[in-house]
C-alpha positions in Angstrom: 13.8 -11.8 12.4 15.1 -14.1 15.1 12.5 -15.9 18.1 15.4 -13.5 20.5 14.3 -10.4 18.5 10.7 -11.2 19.1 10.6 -12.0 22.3 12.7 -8.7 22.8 10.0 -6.4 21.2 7.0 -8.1 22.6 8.4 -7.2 26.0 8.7 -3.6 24.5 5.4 -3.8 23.7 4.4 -5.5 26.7 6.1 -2.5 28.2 4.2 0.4 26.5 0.6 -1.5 26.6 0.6 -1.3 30.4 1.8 2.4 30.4 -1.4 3.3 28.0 -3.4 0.8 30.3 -2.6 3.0 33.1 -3.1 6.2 31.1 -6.6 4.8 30.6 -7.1 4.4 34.2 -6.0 7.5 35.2 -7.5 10.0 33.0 -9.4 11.9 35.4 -12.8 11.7 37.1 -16.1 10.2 35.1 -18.1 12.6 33.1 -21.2 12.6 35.4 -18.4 14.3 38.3 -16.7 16.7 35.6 -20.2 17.8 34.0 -21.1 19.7 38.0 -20.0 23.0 38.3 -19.1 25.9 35.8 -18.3 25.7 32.7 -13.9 26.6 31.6 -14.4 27.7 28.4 -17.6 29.0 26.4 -17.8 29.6 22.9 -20.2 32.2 21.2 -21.0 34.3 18.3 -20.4 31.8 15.4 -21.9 29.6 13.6 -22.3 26.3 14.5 -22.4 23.2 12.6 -23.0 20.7 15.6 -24.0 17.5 13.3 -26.3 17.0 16.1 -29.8 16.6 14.5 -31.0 17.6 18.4 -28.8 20.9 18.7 -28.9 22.5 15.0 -29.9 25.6 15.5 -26.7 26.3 18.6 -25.6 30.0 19.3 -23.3 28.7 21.9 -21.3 26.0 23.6 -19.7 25.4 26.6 -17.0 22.7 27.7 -15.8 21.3 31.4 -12.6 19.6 31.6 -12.2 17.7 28.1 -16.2 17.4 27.5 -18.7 19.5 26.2 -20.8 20.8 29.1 -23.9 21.9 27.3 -24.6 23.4 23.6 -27.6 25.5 23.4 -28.7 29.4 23.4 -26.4 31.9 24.2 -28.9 32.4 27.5 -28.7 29.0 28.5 -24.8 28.5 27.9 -23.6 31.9 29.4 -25.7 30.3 33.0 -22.9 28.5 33.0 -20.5 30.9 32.8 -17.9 31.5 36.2 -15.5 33.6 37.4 -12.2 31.7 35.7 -14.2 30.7 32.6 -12.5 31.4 29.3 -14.5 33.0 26.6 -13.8 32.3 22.6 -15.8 35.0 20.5 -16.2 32.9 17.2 -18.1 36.2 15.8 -17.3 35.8 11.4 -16.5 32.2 12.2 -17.3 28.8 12.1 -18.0 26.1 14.6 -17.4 22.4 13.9 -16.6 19.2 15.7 -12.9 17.7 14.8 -12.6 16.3 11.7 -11.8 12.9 11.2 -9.5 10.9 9.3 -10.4 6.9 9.6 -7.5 5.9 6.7 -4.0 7.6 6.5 -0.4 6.6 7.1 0.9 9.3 9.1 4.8 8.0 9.5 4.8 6.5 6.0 7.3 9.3 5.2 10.2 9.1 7.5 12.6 12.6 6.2 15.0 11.7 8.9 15.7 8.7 6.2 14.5 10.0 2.8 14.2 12.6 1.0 10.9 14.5 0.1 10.7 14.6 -3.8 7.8 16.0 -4.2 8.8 18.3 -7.6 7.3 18.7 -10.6 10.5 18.4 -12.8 12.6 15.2 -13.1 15.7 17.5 -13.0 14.8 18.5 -9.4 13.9 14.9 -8.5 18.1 14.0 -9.9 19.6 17.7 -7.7 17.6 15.9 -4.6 19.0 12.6 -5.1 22.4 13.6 -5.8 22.5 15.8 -2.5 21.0 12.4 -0.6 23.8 10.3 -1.8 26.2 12.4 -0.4 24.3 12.5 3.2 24.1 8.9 2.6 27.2 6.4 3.9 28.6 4.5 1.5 26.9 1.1 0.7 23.7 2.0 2.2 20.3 2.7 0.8 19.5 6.4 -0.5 15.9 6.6 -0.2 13.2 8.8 -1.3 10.0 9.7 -1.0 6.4 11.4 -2.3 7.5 10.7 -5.8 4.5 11.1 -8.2 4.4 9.6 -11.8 1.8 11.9 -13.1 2.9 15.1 -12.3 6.3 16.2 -13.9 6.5 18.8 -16.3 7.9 16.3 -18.6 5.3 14.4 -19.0 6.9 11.3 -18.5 7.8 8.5 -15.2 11.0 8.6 -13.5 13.2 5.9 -15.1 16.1 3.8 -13.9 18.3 5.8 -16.1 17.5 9.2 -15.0 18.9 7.4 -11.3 21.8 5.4 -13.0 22.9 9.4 -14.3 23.3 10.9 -10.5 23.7 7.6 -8.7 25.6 5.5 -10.2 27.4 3.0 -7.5 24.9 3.2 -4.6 21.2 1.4 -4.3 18.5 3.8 -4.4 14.6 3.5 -3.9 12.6 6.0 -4.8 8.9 5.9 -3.2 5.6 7.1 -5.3 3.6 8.4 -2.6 1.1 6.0 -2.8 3.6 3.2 -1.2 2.4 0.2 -3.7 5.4 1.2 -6.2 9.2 2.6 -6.7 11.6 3.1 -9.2 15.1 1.7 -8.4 18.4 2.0 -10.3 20.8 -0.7 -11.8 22.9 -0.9 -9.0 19.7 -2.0 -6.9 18.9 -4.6 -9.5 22.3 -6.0 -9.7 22.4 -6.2 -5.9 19.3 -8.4 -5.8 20.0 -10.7 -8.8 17.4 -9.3 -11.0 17.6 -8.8 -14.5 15.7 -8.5 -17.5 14.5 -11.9 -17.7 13.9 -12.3 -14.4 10.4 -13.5 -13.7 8.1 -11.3 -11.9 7.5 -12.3 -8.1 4.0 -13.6 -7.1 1.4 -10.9 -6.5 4.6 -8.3 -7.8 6.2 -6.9 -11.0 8.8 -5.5 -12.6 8.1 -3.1 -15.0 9.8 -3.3 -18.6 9.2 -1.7 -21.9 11.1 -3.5 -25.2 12.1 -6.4 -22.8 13.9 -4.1 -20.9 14.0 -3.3 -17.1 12.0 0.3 -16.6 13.4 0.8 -12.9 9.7 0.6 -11.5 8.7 -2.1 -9.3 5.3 -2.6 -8.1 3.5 -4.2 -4.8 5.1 -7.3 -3.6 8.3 -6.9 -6.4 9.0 -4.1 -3.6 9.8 -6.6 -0.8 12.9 -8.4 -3.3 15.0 -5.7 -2.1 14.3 -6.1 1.9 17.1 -8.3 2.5 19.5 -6.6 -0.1 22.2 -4.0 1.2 22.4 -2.1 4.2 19.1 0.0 5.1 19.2 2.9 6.9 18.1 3.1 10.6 16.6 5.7 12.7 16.6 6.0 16.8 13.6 5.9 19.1 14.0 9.7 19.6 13.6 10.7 16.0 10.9 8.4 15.2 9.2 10.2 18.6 9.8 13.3 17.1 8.2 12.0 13.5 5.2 11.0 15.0 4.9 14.8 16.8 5.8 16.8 13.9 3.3 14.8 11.4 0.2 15.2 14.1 1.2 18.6 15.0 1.0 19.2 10.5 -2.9 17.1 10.9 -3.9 18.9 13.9 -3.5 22.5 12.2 -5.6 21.0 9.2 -8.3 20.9 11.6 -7.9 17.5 12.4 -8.2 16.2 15.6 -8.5 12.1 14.8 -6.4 10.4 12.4 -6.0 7.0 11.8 -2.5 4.8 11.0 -3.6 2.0 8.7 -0.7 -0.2 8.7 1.2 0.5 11.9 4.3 -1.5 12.8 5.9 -2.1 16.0 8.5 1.3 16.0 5.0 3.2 15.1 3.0 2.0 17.8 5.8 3.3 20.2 6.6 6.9 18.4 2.9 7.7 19.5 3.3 6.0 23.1 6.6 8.6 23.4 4.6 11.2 22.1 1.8 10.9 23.7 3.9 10.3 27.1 6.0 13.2 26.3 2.8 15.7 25.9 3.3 15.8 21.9 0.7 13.6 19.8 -1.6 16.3 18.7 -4.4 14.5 17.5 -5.9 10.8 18.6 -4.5 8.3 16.8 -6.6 4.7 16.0 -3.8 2.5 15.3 -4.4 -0.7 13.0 -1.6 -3.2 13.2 -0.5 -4.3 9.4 -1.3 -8.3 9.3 1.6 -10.8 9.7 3.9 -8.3 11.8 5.8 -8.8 15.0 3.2 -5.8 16.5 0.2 -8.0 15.5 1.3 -11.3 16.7 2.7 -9.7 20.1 -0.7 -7.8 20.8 -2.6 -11.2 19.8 0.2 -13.1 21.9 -0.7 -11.0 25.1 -4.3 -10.6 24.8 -4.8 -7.3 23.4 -7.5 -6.6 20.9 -9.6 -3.8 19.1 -10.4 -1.1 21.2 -7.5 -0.9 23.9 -6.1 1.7 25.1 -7.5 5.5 26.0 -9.1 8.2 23.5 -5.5 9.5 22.8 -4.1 6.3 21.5 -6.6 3.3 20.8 -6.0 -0.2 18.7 -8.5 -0.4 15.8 -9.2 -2.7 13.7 -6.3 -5.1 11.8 -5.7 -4.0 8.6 -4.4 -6.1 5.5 -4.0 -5.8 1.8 -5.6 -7.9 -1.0 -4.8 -5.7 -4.3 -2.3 -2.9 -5.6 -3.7 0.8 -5.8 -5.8 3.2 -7.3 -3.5 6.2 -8.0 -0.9 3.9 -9.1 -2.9 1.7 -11.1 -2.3 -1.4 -9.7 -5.4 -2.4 -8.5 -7.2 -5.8 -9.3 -10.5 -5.2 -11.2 -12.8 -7.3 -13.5 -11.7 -4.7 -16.8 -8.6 -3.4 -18.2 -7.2 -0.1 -18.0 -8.3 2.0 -20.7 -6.3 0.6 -23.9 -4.2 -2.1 -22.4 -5.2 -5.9 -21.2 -3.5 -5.1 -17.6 -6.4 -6.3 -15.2 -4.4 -5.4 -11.7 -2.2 -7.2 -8.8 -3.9 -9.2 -6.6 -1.5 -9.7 -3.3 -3.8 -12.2 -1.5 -5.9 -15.1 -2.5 -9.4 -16.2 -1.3 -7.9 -18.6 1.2 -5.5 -16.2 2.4 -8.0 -13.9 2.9 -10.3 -16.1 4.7 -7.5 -16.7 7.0 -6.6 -13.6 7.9 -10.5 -12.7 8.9 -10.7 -16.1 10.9 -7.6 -15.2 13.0 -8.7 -11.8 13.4 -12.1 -12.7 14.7 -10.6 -15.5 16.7 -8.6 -13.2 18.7 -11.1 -10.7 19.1 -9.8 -8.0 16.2 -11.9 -6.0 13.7 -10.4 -6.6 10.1 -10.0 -3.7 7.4 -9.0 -5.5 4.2 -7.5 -2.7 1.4 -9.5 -3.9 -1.6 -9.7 -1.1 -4.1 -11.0 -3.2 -7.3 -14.5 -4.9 -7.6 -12.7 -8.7 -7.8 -11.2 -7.6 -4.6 -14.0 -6.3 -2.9 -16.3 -9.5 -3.8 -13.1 -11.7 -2.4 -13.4 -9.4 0.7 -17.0 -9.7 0.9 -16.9 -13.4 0.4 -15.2 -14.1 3.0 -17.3 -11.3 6.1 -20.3 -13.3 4.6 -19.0 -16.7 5.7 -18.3 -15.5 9.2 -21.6 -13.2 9.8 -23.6 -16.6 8.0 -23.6 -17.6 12.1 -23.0 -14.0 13.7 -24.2 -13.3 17.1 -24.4 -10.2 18.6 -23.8 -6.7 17.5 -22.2 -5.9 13.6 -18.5 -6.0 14.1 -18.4 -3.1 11.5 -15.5 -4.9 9.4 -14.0 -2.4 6.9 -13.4 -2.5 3.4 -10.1 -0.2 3.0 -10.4 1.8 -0.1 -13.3 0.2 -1.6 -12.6 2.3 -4.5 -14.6 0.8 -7.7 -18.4 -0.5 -7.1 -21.6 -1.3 -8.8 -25.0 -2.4 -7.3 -24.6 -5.8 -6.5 -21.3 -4.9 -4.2 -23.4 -2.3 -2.5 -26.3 -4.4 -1.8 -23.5 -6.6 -0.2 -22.0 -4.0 1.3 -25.2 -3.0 3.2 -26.1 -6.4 3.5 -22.7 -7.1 5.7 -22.4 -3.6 8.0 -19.2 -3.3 6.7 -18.0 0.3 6.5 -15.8 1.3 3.5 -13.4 4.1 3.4 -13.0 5.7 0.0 -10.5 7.9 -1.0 -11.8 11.5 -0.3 -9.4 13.8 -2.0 -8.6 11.5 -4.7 -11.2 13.2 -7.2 -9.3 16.6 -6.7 -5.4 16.0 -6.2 -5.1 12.8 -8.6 -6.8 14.0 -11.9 -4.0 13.2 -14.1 -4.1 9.3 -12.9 -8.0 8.9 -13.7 -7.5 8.9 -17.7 -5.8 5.7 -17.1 -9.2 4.2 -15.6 -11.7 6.4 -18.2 -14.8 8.6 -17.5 -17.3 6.0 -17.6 -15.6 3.9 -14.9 -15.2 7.1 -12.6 -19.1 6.9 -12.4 -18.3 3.8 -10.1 -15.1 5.0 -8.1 -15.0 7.0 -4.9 -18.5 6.3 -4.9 -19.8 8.5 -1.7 -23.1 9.2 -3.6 -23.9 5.6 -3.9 -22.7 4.7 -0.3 -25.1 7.4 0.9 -27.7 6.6 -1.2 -27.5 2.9 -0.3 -27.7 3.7 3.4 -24.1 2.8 4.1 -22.0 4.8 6.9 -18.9 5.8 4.1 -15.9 6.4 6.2 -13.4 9.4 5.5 -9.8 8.2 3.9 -7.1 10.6 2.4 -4.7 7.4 2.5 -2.0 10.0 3.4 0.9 10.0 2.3 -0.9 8.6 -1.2 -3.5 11.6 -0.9 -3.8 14.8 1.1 -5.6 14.4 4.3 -6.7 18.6 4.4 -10.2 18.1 5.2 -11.4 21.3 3.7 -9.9 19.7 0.1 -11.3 16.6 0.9 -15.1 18.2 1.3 -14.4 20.1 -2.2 -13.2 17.0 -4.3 -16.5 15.3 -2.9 -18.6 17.9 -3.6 -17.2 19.2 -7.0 -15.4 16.0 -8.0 -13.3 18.1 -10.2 -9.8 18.4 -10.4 -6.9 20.9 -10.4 -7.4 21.3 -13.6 -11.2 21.4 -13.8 -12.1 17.9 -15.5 -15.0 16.2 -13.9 -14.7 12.3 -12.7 -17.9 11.2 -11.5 -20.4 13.8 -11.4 -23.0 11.2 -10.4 -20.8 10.4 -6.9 -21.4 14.3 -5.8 -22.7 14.9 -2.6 -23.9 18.2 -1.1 -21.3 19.6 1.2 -23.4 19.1 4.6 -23.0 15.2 3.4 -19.3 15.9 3.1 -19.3 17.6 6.7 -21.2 14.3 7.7 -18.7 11.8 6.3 -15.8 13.6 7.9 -17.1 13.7 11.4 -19.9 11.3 12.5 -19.2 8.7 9.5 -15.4 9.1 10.9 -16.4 8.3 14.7 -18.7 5.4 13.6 -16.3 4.2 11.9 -13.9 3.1 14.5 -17.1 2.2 17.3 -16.2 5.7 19.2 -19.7 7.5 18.1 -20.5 8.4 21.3 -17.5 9.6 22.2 -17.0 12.3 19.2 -18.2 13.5 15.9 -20.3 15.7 16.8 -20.6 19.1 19.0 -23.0 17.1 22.0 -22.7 17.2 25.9 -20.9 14.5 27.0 -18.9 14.1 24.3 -14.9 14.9 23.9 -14.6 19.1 23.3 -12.9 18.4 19.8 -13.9 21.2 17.6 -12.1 23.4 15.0 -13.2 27.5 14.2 -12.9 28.1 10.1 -13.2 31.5 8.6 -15.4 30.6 6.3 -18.3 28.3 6.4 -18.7 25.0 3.8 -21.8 25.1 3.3 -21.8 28.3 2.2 -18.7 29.2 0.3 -18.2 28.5 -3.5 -17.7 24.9 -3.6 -14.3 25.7 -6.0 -13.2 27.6 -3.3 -13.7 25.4 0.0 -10.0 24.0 0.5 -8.9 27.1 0.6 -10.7 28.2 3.7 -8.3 28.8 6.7 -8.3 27.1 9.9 -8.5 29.4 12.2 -7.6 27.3 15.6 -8.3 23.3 16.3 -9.0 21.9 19.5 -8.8 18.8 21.1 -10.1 18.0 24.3 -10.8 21.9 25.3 -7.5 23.1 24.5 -5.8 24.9 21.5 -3.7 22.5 19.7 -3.4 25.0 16.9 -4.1 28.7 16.4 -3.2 30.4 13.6 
């Protein structure tokens, strides 16, 4: 990209920073003048899960404005009632703050570009690329997305062939869901100058089997084809609309905070148009991605973790140092079960240490995805050198992922504040994918027990679009760490389903500094909550992701109702 470019889209950015700045400003009056007088809405009859150690045994709540006014008896909250105040009768359901997601990648899958292939027969996967070549213009990319290498009723990957058979003369990339790998035909290879004996990129590969290009290309082998062909573009209106509809999808999963862990520029203003055009439907924390024109023009103009308002905040920035866990890529100190294939790493220990000194330099958290244990010492390395001369208050640095452990690494972990996010639907959705790592390596992975046990706030991730980001599934893979198909991975890592509840609120809230803000159903804090039909803690644990949300609300109003 050109200096002109640049220049052009940090004046963009410069444009939509001062419109949240404002936002911020003008949100309304401070608590202490909203919390006199009546209460708008009160909510009684159900049961309440406050996460509040000081309010656990609620029959009632009430909420002002966007804060919860008091929590309490149903006495005590009905003296707050008025003559315009709203009533909720959660009788047969269940209370709970917002749930929280501190890792996902909500506009990873952009269907006003791709096409959604998320089938279980390779057939279907050929009908849907066929039908996106013809909406495609000559010459140009055909894209697609959600791909998953584990779950055809074949039994077998998607292979440059089974492309080459319905898309012969036009580039195609097809996108596992997890984002660290695709499979691309001939025509893509051709375009870029790769070939069988082609050596694999630094900190990339291209698969082959018999010496032969597979079609799969993994981690940094992915960014070859960047500069190849014509790629498709889309306007600032449908990218608004993207960031709407995939909030709008979170929101009526009873979310009410998600998280984008790699945000680029176009991201950071969908969710300023949304949010300016009354449509973002949960908060959003927004992590720039390392080394992009969004990162350099917030460091260029001052802006640094924690700006903006509770709708739309910059977290932490957020870089990768290995490949991934579902699509077994990630860097670790033992093979995969039955091969000598140790992982990718995609950063070195002085690129690392880099990245950390910049970030700290300007003011920025840092959230490094390390999913294997080499990656999480080289991680850990270098938050020790900084905090060796820390002052002040623990910058909470995060370990993204943070997916395979043992006691050393935990005692590090503790030892260094840092907060890791593992993956907490994985267990559930991914079964097929956790052969590949074996059952005695599982015991290590995903590790909420451990994290808990080792006094460490674990975050909530679903990594979405790699993993599902329900929270109800995600509180049933911790809990049961079975999956769809009733295997165990991990039995050691359960934790009870009030730990679960724990992890995706108050962990969640810690997580990006905004604990006394939300997480939990307390006065003062944001009115995020969400009414289920059933409660957790007391429904079969098999059977928890299948409880309905029955409405989610965020900041005292109904962003869904079913």
């Amino acid at each position: 990209m050109g200096n002109a470019a640049i220049d052009n889209k940090r004046r963009h950015l410069l444009k939509a920073m001062a419109t949240a700045s404002t936002a911020a400003a003008v949100s309304g009056p401070s608590w202490g003048q909203r919390a006199m007088g009546k209460a708008d809405l009160i909510v009684t009859g159900g049961t309440f899960h406050t996460m509040d150690v000081t309010t656990s045994n609620a029959e009632a709540m009430a909420v002002r404005g966007n804060r919860i006014l008091a929590v309490g008896s149903i006495a005590d909250v009905e003296a707050l009632a008025g003559p315009g105040t709203q009533r909720i009768d959660a009788r047969g359901l269940t209370v709970t703050p917002g749930f929280i997601d501190a890792h996902s990648h909500p506009l990873l899958a952009n269907e006003a570009i791709s096409v959604d292939v998320n089938v279980r027969q390779i057939s279907k996967v050929q009908a849907l690329l066929k039908e996106q070549a013809q909406r495609t213009p000559p010459g140009q990319w055909v894209l697609a997305h959600m791909y998953d290498d584990t779950k055809f009723d074949e039994g077998r990957p998607l292979t440059l062939q089974d492309i080459d058979a319905v898309v012969p003369s036009q580039p195609v990339m097809v996108r596992h869901r997890g984002g660290h790998t695709g499979v691309v035909n001939s025509t893509a290879f051709a375009m870029a100058g790769i070939g069988n004996d082609t050596p694999d990129p630094e900190g990339g590969r291209f698969f082959r089997e018999d010496g032969q290009l597979t079609g799969k290309v993994a981690e940094l082998a992915m960014d070859v084809f960047d500069d190849v062909g014509e790629w498709p573009e889309v306007d600032r209106e449908t990218n608004r609309k993207g960031a709407s509809l995939m909030t709008r999808r979170m929101a009526a999963s009873g979310l009410t905070s998600t998280t984008d862990a790699a945000g680029n520029l176009e991201g950071w203003i969908s969710y300023m148009d949304a949010l300016d055009a009354g449509e973002l439907y949960t908060r959003v924390a927004f992590m720039p991605r390392g080394n992009t024109p969004v990162y350099e023009a917030m460091k260029a103009t001052g802006m640094r973790s924690g700006f903006g308002n509770p709708m739309l905040r910059v977290g932490a920035v957020k870089y990768a140092a290995d490949g991934s866990a579902s699509e077994r890529t990630m860097r670790m100190s033992t093979p995969f079960q039955g091969t000598d294939d140790y992982g990718i790493l995609t950063m070195s220990q002085e690129q690392i240490d880099v990245a950390v000194d910049e970030a700290v330099a300007n003011d920025f958290r840092i959230g490094i995805h390390a999913n294997g244990d080499v990656t999480i010492d080289m991680v850990l390395n270098a938050y020790e050198r900084v905090l060796s001369n820390w002052e002040g208050a623990n910058p909470r640095f995060r370990i993204e992922h943070c997916s395979l452990v043992n006691r050393e690494l935990l005692k590090r972990i503790k030892t260094t504040g840092s907060i890791p996010t593992p993956f907490y639907t994985y267990a559930y959705y991914h079964g097929n994918k956790w052969v590949d790592y074996g059952r005695e390596k599982m015991r290590s992975m995903f590790a909420h027990r451990s994290f808990i046990d080792a006094g460490i706030m674990v975050a909530p991730a679903s990594d979405f679009t790699p993993g599902p980001y329900e929270p109800m599934m995600a509180i049933q893979s911790m809990v049961t760490r079975q999956d769809s198909q009733g295997r165990v991975w991990g039995e050691n890592q359960r934790i009870s389903a009030a730990e679960a509840m724990q992890v995706c609120t108050v962990n969640g809230a810690y997580a990006s500094f905004e604990e006394h803000e939300k997480g939990s159903l307390t006065p003062g804090k944001l009115a995020d909550f969400v009414l289920l039909a059933q409660d957790p803690l007391k429904t079969d644990p098999n059977a928890i992701k299948d409880i309905p949300i029955v409405a989610t609300y965020l900041d005292g109003q109904a962003v869904f109702e079913s």
